[in-house]
C-alpha positions in Angstrom: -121.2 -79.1 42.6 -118.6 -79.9 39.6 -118.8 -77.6 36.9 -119.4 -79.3 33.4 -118.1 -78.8 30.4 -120.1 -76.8 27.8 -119.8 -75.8 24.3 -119.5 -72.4 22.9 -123.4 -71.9 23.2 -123.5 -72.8 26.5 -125.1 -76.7 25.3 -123.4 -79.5 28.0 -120.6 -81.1 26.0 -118.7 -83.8 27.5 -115.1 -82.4 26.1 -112.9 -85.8 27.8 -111.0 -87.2 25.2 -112.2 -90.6 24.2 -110.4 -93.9 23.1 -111.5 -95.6 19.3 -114.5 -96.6 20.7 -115.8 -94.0 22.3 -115.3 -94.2 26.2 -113.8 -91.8 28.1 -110.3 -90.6 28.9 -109.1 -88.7 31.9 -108.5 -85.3 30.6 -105.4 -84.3 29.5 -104.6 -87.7 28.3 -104.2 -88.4 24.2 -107.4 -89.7 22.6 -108.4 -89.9 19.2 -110.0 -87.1 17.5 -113.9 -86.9 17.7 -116.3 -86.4 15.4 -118.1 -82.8 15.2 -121.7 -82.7 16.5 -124.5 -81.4 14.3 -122.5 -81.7 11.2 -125.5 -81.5 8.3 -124.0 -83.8 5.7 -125.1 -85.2 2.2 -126.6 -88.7 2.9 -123.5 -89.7 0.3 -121.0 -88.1 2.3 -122.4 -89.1 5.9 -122.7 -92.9 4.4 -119.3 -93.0 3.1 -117.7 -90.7 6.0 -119.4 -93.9 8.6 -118.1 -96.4 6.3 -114.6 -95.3 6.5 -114.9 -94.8 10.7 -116.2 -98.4 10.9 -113.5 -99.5 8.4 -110.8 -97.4 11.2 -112.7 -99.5 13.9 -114.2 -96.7 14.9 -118.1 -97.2 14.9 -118.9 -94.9 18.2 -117.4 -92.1 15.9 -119.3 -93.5 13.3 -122.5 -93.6 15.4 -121.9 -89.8 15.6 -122.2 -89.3 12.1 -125.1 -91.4 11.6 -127.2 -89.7 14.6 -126.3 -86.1 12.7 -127.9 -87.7 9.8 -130.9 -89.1 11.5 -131.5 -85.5 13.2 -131.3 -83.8 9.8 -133.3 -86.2 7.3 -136.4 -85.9 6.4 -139.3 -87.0 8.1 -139.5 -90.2 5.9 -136.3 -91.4 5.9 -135.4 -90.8 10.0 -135.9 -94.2 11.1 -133.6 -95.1 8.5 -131.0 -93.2 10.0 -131.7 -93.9 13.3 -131.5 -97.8 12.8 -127.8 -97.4 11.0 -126.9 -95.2 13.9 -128.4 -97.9 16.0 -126.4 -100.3 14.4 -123.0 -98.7 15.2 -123.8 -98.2 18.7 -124.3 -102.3 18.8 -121.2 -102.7 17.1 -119.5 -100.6 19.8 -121.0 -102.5 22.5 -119.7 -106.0 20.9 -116.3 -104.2 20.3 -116.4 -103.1 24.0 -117.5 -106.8 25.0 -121.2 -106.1 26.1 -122.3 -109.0 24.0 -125.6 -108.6 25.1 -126.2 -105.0 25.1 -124.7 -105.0 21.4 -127.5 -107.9 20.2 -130.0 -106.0 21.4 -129.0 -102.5 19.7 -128.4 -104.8 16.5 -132.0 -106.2 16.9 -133.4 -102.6 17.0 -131.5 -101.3 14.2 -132.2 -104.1 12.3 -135.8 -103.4 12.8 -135.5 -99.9 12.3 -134.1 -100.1 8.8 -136.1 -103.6 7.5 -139.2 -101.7 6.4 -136.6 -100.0 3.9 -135.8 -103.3 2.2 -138.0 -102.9 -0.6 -137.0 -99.1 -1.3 -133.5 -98.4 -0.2 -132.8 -94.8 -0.6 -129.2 -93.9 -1.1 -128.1 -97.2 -1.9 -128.5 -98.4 1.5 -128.1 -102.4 1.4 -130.4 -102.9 4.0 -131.3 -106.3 3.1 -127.3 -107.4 3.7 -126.9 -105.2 6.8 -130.2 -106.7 8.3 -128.7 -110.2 7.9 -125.4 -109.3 9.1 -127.5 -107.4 12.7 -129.4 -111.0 12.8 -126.0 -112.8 13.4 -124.0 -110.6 15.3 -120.7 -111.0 14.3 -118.5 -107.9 15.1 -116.9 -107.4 11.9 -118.0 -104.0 10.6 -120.8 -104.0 8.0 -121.2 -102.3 4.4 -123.8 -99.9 4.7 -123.6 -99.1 0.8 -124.0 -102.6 -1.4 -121.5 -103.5 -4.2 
């Protein structure tokens, strides 16, 4: 049986490099630096930190920060979180040309964060970012509004 990689605490990490969206390299071979698991972050700083990852083209790494966020938020604000996270992962899939699969993630996201719309915490633009999941087009969205 092949051993798997693990993290210093003995948790199964996946340590391949990956490519700028997220799939996996042989090892040994140069990838693009990943993003830290179980970063706790500001909402602030893990909102701008995603926006400038999915402004590099990079919205599995931003995913990643979006998913620490979701873990850590509180209780009323998780399926916020999980819906932008959500939304990354479908912009990967269009970015990885699984049209499908990336509509569909875009759908759930988009449902995930719409019961926000009235109340956006953080300055969340959920009404633009719902609209943008409803047409998916792969150009990255603004998860902070002007």
């Amino acid at each position: 049986m092949e051993e798997r990689d693990r993290d210093e605490t003995g948790r199964a990490r996946n340590a391949r490099p990956r490519d700028g969206l997220g799939r996996p390299l042989p090892y040994g071979a140069a990838g693009v630096e990943r993003q830290p698991e179980g970063v706790v972050r500001p909402p602030e700083v893990a909102l701008a930190e995603a926006q400038r990852l999915l402004d590099d083209g990079k919205p599995f790494h931003a995913h990643e920060v979006l998913e620490d966020a979701w873990k850590s938020a509180p209780v009323e604000e998780r399926e916020l979180w999980r819906g932008l996270a959500q939304l990354a992962v479908g912009l990967t899939h269009l970015a990885r040309g699984n049209a499908k699969g990336g509509r569909s993630l875009l759908a759930r996201g988009a449902d995930n964060i719409e019961p926000f719309r009235d109340a956006a915490p953080h300055g969340v633009d959920v009404v633009g970012l719902v609209a943008w999941a409803r047409t998916a087009t792969p150009s990255p969205p603004r998860l902070v509004g002007p």
